[in-house]
C-alpha positions as CSV (number, residue, x, y, z in Angstrom):
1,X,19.2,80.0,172.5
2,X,19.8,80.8,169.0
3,X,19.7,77.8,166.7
4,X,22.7,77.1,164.2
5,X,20.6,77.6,161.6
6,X,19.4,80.7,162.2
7,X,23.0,82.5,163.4
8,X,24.8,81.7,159.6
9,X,21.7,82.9,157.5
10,X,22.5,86.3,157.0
11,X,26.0,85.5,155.7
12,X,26.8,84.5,152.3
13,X,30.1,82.5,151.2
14,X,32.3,84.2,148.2
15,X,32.8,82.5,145.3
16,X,30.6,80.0,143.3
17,X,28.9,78.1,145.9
18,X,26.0,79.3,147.5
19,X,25.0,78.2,151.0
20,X,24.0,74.8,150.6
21,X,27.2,74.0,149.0
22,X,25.2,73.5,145.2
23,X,27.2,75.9,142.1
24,X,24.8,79.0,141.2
25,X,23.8,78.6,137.4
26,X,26.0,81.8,136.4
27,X,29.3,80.1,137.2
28,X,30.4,79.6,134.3
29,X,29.7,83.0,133.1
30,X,33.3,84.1,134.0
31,X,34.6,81.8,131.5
32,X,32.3,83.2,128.2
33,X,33.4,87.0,129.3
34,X,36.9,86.1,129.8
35,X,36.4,84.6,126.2
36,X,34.4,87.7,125.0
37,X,37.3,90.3,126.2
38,X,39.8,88.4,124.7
39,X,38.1,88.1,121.3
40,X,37.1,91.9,121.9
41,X,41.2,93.0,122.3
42,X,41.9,90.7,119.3
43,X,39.6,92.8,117.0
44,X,41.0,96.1,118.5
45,X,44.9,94.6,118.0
46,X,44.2,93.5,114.5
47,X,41.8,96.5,112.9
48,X,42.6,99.4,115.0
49,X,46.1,99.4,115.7
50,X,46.9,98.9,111.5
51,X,44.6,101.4,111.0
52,X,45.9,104.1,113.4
53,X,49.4,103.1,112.1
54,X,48.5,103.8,108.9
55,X,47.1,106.9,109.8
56,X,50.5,108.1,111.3
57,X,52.1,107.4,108.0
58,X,50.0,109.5,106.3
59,X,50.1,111.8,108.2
60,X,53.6,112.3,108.5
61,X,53.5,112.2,104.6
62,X,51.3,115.3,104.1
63,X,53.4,117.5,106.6
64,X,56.2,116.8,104.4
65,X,54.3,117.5,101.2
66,X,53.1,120.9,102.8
67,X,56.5,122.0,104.0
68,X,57.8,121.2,100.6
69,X,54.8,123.6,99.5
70,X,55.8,126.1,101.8
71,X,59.1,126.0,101.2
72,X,58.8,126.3,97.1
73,X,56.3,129.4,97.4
74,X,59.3,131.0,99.9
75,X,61.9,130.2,96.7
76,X,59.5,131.3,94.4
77,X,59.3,134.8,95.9
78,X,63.2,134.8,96.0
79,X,63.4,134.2,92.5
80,X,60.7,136.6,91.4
81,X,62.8,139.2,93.5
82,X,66.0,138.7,91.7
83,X,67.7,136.8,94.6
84,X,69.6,133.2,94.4
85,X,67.8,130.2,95.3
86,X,68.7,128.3,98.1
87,X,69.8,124.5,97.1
88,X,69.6,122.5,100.4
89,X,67.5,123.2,102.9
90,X,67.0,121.3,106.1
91,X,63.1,121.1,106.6
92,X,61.4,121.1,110.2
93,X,61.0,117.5,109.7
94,X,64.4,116.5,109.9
95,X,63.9,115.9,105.7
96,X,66.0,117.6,103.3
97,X,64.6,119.7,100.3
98,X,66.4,120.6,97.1
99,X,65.7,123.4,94.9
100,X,66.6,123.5,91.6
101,X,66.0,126.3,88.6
102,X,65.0,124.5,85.3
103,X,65.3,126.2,82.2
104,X,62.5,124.9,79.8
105,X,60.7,125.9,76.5
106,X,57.6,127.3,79.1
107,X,60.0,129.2,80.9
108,X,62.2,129.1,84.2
109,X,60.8,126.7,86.9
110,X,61.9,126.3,90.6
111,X,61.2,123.0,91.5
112,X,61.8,121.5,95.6
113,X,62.9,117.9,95.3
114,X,62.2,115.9,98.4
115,X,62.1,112.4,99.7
116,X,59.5,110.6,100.1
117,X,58.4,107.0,102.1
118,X,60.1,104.0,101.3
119,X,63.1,105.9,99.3
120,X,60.7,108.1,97.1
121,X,61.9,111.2,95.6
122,X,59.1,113.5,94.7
123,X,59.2,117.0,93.2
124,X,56.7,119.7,93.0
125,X,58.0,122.8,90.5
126,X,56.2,126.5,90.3
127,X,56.5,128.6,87.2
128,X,58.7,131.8,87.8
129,X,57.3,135.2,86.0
130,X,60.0,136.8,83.9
């Protein structure tokens, strides 16, 4: 006859308890991680995410700044050739550039008007030879 004893040693309950019905000293363990992680995803929401955002901005910013380059050198070569400028021009960005021709005691200028964040307009103007 197998004792009563013997038949339940092998298993083990779930849960805090162990056999004898007495808490195991790492029960409250679950409690400090749970407080760990959240502390942990309150770092990551405050730092990271700001940081990442910020990073989008900026770099949304210099695509625009570098298709307003791009688009001044192309004007640029148009006026050098002899050929009209064009005034509006609808960027790959959705942003809309305007080139102008100033007349100044350095010379002729083509200068791309764009703009910016927040309501910003920017310029960047290129000397024309001749």
């Amino acid at each position: 006859m197998i004792s009563r004893k013997r038949a339940g040693a092998g298993r083990r309950r779930c849960g805090s308890r162990n056999g004898e019905g007495r808490r195991r000293p790492d029960a409250g363990s679950v409690y400090a991680e749970l407080l760990l992680s959240f502390f942990v995803w309150l770092v990551i929401v405050i730092y990271v995410v700001p940081a990442f955002m910020h990073i989008t901005v900026m770099r949304k910013e210099l695509l625009i700044r570098n298709e307003a380059s791009r688009l001044l050198n192309a004007q640029v070569l148009r006026a050098n050739k002899g050929l009209p400028v064009e005034e509006r021009i609808a960027g790959d960005s959705g942003t809309v550039f305007i080139t102008v021709i100033e007349e100044g005691p350095e010379g002729r200028r083509v200068c791309v008007k764009y703009e910016a964040r927040k309501e910003r307009e920017e310029r960047i103007c290129e000397k024309v030879r001749g």
